[in-house]
C-alpha positions in Angstrom: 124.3 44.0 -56.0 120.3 44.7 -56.8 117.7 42.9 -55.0 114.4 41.6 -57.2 112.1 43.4 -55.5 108.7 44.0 -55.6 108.9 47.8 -55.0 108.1 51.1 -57.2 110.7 53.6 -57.6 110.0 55.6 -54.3 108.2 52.0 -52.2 110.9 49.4 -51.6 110.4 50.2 -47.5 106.5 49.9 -47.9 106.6 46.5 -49.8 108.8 45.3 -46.9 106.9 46.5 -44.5 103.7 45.3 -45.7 104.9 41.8 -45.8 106.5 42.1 -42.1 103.5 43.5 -40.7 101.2 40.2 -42.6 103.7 37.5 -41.2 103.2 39.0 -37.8 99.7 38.6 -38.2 99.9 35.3 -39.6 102.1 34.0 -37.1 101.4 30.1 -36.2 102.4 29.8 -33.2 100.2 32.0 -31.3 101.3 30.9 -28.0 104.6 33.2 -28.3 103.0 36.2 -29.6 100.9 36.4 -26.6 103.7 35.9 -24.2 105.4 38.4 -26.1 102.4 40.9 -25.6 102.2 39.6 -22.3 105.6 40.9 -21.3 105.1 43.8 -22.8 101.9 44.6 -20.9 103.6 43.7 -17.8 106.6 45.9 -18.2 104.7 48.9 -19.0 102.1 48.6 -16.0 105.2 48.0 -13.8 107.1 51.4 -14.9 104.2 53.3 -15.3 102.9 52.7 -11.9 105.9 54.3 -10.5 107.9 56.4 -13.2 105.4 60.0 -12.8 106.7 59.8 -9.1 110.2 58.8 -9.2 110.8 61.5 -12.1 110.2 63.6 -9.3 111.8 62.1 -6.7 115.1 60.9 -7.9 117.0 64.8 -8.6 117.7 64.8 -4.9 117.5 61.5 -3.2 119.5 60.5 -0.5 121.4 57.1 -0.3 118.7 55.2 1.2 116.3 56.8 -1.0 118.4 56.3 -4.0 118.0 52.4 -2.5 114.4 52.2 -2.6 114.5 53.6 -5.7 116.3 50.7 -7.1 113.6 48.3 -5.9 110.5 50.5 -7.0 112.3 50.3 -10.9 111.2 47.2 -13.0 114.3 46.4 -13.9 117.0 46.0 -11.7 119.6 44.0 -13.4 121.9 44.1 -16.7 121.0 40.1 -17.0 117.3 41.4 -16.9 117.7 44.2 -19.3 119.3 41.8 -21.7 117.1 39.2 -21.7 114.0 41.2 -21.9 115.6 43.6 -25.1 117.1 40.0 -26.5 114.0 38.4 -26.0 111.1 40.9 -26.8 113.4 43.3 -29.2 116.2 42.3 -30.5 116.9 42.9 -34.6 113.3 42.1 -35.3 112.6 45.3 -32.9 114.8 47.3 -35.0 113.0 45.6 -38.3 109.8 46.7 -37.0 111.2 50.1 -35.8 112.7 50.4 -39.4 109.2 49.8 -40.9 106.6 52.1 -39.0 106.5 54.7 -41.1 104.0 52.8 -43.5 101.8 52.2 -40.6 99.0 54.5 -41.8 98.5 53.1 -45.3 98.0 49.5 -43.3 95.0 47.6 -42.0 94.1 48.6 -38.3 95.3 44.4 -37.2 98.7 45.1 -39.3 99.5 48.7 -37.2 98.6 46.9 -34.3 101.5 43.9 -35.0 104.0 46.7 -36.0 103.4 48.7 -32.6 103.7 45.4 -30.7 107.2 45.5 -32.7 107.7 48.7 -30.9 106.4 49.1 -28.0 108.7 50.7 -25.2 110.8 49.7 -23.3 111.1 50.5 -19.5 113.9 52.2 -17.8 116.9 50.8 -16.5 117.8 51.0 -13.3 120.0 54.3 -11.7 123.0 52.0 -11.2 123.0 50.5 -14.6 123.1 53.3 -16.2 125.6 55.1 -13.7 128.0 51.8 -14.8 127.7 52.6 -18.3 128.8 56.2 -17.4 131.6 55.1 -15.7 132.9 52.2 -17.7 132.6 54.2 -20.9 133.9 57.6 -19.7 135.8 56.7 -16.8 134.1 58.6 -13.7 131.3 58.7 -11.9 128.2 60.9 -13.1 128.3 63.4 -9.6 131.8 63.6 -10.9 131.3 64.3 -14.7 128.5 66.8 -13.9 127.3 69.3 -12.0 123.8 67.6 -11.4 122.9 64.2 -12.7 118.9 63.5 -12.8 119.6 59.7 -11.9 115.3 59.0 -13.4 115.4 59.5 -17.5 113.8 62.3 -19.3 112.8 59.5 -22.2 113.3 56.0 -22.5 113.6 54.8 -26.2 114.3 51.1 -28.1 118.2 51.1 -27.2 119.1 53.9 -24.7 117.6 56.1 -22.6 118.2 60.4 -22.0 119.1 61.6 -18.6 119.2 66.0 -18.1 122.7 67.0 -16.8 124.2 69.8 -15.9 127.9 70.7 -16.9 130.5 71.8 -14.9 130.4 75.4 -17.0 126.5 75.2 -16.5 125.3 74.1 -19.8 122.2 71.6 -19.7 122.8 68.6 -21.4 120.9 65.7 -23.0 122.9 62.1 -22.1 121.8 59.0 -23.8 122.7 56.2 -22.3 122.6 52.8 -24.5 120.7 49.2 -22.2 123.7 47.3 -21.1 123.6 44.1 -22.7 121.3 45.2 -26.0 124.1 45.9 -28.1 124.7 42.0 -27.6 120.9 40.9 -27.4 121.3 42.8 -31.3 124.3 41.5 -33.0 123.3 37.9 -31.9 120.2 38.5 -34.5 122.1 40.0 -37.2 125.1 37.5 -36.3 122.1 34.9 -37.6 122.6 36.1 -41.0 120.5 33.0 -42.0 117.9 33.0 -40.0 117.2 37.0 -41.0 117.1 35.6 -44.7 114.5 33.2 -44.2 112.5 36.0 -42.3 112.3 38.0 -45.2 112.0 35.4 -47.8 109.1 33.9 -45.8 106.7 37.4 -46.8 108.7 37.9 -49.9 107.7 36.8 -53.7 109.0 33.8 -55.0 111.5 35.7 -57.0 112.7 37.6 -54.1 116.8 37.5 -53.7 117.0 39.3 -50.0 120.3 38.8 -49.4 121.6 42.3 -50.4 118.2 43.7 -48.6 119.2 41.6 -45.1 122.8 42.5 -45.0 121.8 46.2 -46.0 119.7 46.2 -42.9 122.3 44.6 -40.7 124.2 46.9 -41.6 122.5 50.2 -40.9 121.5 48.1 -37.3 124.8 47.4 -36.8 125.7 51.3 -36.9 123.1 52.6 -34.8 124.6 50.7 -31.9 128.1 53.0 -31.7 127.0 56.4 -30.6 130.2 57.9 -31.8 129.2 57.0 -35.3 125.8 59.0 -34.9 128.2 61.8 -32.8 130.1 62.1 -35.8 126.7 62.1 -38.1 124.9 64.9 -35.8 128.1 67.0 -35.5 128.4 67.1 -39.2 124.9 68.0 -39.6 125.3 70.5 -37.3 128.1 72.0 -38.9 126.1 72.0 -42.0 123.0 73.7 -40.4 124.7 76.5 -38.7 123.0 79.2 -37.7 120.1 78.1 -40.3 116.9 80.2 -39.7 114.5 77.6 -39.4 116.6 74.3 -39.1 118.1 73.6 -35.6 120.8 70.3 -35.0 121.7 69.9 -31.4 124.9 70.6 -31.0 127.6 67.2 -29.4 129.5 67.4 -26.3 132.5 65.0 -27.2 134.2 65.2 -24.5 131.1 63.5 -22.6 130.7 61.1 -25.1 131.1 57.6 -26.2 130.6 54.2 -27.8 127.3 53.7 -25.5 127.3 57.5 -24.1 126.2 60.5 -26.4 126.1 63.6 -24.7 124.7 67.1 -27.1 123.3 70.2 -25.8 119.5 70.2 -23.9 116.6 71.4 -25.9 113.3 73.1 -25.0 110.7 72.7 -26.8 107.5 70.6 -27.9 107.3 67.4 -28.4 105.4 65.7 -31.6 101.6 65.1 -30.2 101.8 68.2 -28.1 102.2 70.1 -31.5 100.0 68.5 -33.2 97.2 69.2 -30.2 97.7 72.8 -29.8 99.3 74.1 -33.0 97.4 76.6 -35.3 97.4 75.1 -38.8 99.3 77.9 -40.4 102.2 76.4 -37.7 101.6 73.3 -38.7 101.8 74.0 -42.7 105.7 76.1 -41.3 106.5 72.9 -39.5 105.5 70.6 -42.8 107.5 73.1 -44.7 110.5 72.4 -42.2 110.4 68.7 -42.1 110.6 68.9 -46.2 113.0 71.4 -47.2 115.5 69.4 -44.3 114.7 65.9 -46.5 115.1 67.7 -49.7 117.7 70.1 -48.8 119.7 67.0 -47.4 119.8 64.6 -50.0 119.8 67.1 -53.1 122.5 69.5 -51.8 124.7 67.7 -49.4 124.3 63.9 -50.7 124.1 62.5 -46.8 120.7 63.0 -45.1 118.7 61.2 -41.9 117.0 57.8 -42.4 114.7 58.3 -39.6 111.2 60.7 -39.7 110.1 59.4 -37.2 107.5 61.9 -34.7 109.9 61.6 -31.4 112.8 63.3 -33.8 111.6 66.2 -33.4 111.1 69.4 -30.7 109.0 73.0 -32.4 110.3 75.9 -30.9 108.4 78.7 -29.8 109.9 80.5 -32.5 108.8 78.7 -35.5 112.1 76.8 -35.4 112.4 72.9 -35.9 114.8 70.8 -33.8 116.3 68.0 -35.6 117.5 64.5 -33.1 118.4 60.6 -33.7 121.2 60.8 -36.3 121.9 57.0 -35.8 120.6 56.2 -39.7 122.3 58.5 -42.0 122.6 57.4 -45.5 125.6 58.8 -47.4 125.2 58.6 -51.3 128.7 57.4 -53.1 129.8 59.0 -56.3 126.7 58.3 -59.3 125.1 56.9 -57.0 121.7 59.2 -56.6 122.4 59.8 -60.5 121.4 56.9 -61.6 117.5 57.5 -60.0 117.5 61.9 -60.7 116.9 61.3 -64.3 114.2 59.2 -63.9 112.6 61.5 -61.1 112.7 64.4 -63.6 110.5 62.5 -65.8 108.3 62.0 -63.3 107.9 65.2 -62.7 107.8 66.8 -66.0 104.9 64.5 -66.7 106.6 62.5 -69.8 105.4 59.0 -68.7 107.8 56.9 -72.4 110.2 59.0 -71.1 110.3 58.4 -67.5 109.3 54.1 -68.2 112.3 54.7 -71.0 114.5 55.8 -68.5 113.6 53.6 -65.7 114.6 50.8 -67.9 117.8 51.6 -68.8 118.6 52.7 -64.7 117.6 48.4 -64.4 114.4 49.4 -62.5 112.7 47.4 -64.9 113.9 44.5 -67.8 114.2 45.4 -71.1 111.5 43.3 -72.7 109.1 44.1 -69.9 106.0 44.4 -72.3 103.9 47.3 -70.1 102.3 50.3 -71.8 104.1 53.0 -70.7 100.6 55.1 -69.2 100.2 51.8 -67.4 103.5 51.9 -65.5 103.9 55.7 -65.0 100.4 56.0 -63.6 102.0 53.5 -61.2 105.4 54.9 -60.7 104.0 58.3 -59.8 101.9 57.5 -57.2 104.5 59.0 -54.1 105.4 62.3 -56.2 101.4 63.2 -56.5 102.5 65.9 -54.1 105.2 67.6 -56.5 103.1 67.8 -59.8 100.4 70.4 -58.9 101.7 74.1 -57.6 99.2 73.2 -54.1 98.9 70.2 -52.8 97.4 69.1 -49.2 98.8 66.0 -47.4 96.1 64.2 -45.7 96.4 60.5 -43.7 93.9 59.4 -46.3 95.9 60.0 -48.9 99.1 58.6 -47.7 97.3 55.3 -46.4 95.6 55.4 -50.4 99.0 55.7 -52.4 100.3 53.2 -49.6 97.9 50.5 -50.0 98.4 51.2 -54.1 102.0 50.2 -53.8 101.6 47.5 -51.8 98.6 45.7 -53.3 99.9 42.9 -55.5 96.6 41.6 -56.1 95.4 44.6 -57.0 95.4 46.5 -61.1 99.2 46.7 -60.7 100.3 43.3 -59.5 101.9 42.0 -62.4 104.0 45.5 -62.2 105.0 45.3 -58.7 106.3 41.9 -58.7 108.4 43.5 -62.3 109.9 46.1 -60.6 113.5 45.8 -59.1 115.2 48.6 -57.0 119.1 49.0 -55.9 118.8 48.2 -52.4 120.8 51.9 -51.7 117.6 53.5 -52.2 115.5 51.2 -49.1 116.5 54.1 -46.8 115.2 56.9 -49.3 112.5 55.3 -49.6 111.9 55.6 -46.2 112.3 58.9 -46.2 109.9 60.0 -48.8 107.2 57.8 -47.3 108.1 58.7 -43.8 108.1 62.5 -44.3 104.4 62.2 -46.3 102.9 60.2 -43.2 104.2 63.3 -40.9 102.7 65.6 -43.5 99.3 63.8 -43.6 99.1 64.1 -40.0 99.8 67.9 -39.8 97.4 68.2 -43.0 100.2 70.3 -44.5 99.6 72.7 -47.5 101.9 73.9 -49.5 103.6 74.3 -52.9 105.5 71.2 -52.6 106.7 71.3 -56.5 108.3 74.7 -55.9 109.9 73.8 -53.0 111.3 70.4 -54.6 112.8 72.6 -57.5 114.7 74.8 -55.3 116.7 71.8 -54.2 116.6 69.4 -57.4 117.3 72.6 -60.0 118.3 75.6 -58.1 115.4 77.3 -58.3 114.0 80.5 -57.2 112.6 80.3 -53.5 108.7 80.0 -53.6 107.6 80.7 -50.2 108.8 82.9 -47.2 110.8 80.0 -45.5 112.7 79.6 -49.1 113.6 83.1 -49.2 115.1 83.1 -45.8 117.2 80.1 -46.5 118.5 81.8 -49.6 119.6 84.1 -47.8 121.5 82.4 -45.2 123.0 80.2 -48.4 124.1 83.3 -49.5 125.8 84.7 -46.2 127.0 81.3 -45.0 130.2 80.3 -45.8 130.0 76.8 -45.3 126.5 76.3 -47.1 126.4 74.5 -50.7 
């Protein structure tokens, strides 16, 4: 089923987010937005005036410590946990969680609506999430491990990670999904209606959502069962074995579960650590990374992760790049990338009839469209600026430019944009492409991106170090395509 959507070949995500972000922002009834940021201001001022401390505290608390460190949490019971994720998260949460990546190429008021979208949530409780251990694996945590930190490491939009210890000694990383989310969730996409009017109220008049929504409840849907993203990261794993640059941490299934996902602990730096203290020839290595895992994914093993999103990631002292969140994979079915490649190699090899030529007959656009063909491939090749040129430098300001380009219907390529249709399959690349160029702007990462893109799209010879070392581990891995 296709979708009329207002999108260019590599901008269906942005178009949607773009609209989200405005009906935020033109949201009537004022009263609940500010009790909405209300709440959220009062959560975070309630965990943060404690969570430094009780990080600390909690490893080796006694019983009556352990109690007082119930009462010093914000939130204390599963009813609370639900009703503050149902009310101040829920699907729309996800929506908006879906949709950051196009925050840069947005108006300062619209990146403001989309982090109120996201903004975190506190921890649970020790007990809550000690329950969730125990109804989901059937023991108690002291009893599962050989040391349980009882405060979390991170808390995120549906679970948080707690370190453990192993019985053999391994340190481990244990998500643990909010009790009572998964239910605040499905109630939203449950509302299949109510999710199409949504999306219909920021959409053009010849919009059909439906295929969009029910793509997105989807993809929701399977982020809430952590032994579909166990599967995902173990087979990503298994792909990226003993990869030079590329690191996947590895599962521990016998600690894991439908709201329990237990994989091996990492070291490492975080995203805006990095980014403070990295030289930039680390930063263009770690650009490189983030790249050749997109394009390496989707060109050579046809399943990649939906998600580039900065708390993904750990750098390792070594240069390495740790890979997390396998919760959105998209998994191409037979023909189905085949019907966009074509078109992409047009792109790149600069023959705008061919490419509009092409594009036609894939459905992206009717047959009796009536656009010069420079018109529409100055349009379409906007996002793959990056690949035509043999150096290219990623910079904020250009992915908030070739952002506001695909997204301005008012602007020269209205008419176009509301033209366009797009398979909804390709929402989640589309996230991807635009999602890896806003990590690329902020690292100001140079490199030869056309090179590196033919290595994956046509086999080509490796262009840079980095490619020369994966060759080689292609070549010496068994298990490598």
């Amino acid at each position: 089923m296709r979708s009329r959507l207002p999108l260019t070949l590599a901008g269906a995500a942005a178009v949607a987010a773009g609209g989200a972000a405005a009906v935020v922002l033109r949201d009537s009834d004022r009263r609940h937005r500010l009790e909405r940021q209300a709440r959220v201001w009062r959560l975070t001022v309630r965990r943060t005036a404690h969570f430094a401390v009780l990080r600390v505290r909690g490893r080796n608390a006694t019983r009556e410590q352990r109690r007082k460190l119930e009462e010093q949490f914000a939130i204390r019971t599963a009813e609370d946990v639900a009703e503050v994720l149902g009310g101040m998260k829920g699907a729309i949460m996800k929506a908006g969680q879906m949709l950051s990546f196009i925050a840069d190429g947005l108006p300062p008021e619209a990146q403001e609506a989309l982090a109120t979208l996201q903004a975190d949530v506190p921890p649970m409780a020790p007990s809550l999430a000690e329950q969730v251990i125990r109804d989901e694996l059937g023991a108690e945590p002291d009893q599962l491990f050989l040391d349980w930190d009882p405060v979390p490491m991170a808390a995120a939009s549906i679970g948080q990670v707690h370190r453990a210890v192993m019985p053999d000694g391994r340190i481990v990383a244990v998500k643990v999904q909010y009790p009572g989310v998964d239910k605040a969730i499905k109630s939203d996409l449950d509302n299949a209606e109510v999710l199409y009017g949504l999306f219909a109220s920021f959409a053009l008049k010849n919009l059909d959502v439906k295929a969009l929504v029910d793509e997105l409840r989807a993809r929701m849907a399977d982020e809430l069962d952590y032994r579909l993203e166990a599967r995902c990261q173990s087979e990503f794993a298994a792909r990226y074995d003993g990869h030079p640059f590329i690191r996947i941490p590895k599962v521990i299934p016998e600690r894991s579960a439908q709201r329990v996902l237990t994989s091996e602990w990492v070291d490492g730096q975080r995203w805006a650590d990095f980014v403070d203290t990295a030289t930039q020839a680390q930063k263009d290595r770690a650009g490189e990374i983030l790249m050749r895992f997109a394009q390496g994914s989707i060109h050579r093993f046809g399943v990649f992760n939906g998600d580039p999103h900065p708390g993904n990631y750990k750098f390792g002292a070594d240069g390495s790049v740790w890979f997390f969140d396998f919760g959105l994979v998209k998994r191409w079915s037979p023909g189905e990338f085949d019907r966009l490649t074509p078109v992409l190699d047009a792109i790149l090899a600069g023959d705008a009839p061919g490419a509009v030529e092409l594009a036609t007959k894939a459905g992206f656009l009717p047959e009796n469209h009536g656009f010069d063909p420079d018109y529409v491939f100055q349009y379409i090749r906007g996002p793959y600026e990056p690949f035509l040129v043999d150096s290219f430098t990623y910079t904020k300001d250009w992915t908030a430019k070739a952002l506001q380009t695909v997204i301005d219907i008012q602007g020269r390529y209205g008419r176009l944009i509301q033209t366009l249709n797009m398979p909804t399959s390709y929402v989640i690349l589309d996230r991807v492409v635009w999602g890896v160029s806003a990590l690329l702007g902020r690292l100001h990462a140079t490199n030869n991106w056309r090179g590196i893109l033919a290595e994956y799209r046509k086999d080509g010879p490796p262009c840079t170090e980095l490619g020369h070392l994966e060759a080689a581990w292609r070549a010496a891995s068994p298990t490598s395509p």
